[in-house]
N, C-alpha and C positions, 0 to 999 in steps of 0.2 A: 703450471707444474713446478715451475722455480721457485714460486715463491712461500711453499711450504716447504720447499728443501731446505730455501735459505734461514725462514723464519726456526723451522727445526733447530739449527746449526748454531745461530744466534741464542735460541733457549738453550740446550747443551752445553754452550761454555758459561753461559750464566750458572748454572748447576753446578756445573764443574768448580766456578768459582769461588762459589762459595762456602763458608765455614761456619762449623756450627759457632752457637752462643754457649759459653760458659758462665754460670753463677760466680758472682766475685765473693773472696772466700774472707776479705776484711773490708770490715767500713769505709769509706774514703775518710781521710781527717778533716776535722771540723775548720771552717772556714776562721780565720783568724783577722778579727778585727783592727783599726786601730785605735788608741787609747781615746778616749772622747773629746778630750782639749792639746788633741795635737797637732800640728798643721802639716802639712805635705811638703819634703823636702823639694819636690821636683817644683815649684815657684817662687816667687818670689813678692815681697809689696804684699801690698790688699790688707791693711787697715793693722799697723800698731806700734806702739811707742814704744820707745830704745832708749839708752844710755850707755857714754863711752866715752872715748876723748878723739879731740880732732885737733887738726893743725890748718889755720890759716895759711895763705901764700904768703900773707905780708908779715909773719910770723906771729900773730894773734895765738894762745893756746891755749885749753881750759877744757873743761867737762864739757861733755852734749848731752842735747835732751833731744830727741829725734819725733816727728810724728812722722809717718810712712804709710801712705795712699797707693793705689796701684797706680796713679798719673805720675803721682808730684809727691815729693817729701819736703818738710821746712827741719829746721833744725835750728837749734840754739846753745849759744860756748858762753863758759863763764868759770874764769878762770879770774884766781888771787894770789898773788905771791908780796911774802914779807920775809927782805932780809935785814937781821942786826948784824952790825960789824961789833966788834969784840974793841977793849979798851974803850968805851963811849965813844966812838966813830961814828954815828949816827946809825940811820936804819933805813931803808927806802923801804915800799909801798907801790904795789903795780897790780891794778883793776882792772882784767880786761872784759870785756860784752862785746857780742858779736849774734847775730841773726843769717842764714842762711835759706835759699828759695833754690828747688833745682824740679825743672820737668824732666819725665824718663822719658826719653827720646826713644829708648829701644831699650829691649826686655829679653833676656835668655832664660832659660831656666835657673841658672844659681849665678847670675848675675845682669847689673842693670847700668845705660850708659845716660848720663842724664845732663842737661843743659841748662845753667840759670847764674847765679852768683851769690853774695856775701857782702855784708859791710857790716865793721866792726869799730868800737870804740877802747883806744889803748888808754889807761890812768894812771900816770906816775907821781908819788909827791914821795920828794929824798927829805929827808929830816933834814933841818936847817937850808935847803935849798927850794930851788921855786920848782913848783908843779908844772907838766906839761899834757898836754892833751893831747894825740894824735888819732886821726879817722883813717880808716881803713875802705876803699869798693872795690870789688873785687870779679868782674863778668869771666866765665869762665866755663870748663866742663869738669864734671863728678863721675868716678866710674866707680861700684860696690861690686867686689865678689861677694858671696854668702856661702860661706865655708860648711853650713849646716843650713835651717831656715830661718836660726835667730840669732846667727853670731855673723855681719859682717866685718869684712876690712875694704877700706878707700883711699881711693888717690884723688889729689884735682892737676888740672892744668888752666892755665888763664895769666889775664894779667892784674897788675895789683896796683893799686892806687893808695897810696900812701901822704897824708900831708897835716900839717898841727901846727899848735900853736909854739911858746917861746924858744923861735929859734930852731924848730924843725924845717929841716929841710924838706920838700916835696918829692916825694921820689916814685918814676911810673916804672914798672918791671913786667917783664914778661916770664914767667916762671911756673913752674912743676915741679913738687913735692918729691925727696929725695926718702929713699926706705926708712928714715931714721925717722917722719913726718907725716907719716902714715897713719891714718884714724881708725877706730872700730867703734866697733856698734854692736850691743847684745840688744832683741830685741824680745820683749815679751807677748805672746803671741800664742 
């Protein structure tokens, strides 16, 4: 005898609680896509080439050419500067090349922290003076924000190994890129 009271009691607030359906009186809006060749702000990596400029620790400077993997990215600097002095003072001449290897060690959404190094080659020949050579290695860490998902900015820390030919001194440094040293990277994608 209880259990039709109860089961009653239980259908009646069911009834009670419910409401009717109304017809909806506008279309929902059409779903909205996105463009075909766009990539998704919320990651980062996963396959495409960039160009920018960056800065060595051992002060190497020059354009980049980037390839960008979701592991790994490599990069490459190449950078030329020609100064004349005024009154026939001669002219120097400085070629710098440089190659870059970094793993992503860890991955966020709109940035990435990565572990590898660098070595680069410095080319100075001063008009009327003798040319010298210096080699740059460089082990070290890269960290990329991604301000958007094709426009990065970078820092490194590491240390720098510096040493050359006539009369270069060797010089080892432990060193991190000051605001002024700061690289970017637009990438195409």
């Amino acid at each position: 005898m209880k259990k039709p009271l109860l089961l009653s009691f239980f259908g009646g607030l069911a009834l009670c609680a419910a409401t009717p359906a109304f017809a909806q009186t506008e279309p929902p809006p059409p779903a909205t896509a996105p463009p075909p060749n766009s990539a998704p702000i919320t990651s980062v990596g996963g396959g495409g080439i960039g160009i920018g400029a960056i800065a060595f620790l051992s002060g190497l400077t020059g354009g980049e050419f980037v390839y960008d993997q979701s592991m790994f990215h490599i990069e490459a600097l190449l950078g030329y500067n020609h100064e004349s002095r005024p009154n026939n003072m001669g002219s120097d001449s400085t070629f710098q090349i440089g190659v870059a290897g970094w793993y992503h060690l860890a991955r966020g959404s709109m940035a990435d922290f990565s572990l590898g190094g660098s070595v680069g080659l410095l080319y100075t020949s001063p008009l009327g003076g003798n040319s010298s050579t210096q080699f740059a290695i460089e082990p070290g860490a890269e960290a990329r924000v991604f301000l958007t998902s094709n426009f990065a900015l970078s820092g490194r820390v590491g240390i720098a190994i510096t040493t050359g030919d006539n009369n270069s001194s060797t010089t080892i440094s432990i060193a991190g890129q000051e605001t002024a040293a700061l690289g970017f990277t637009y990438f195409f994608r």
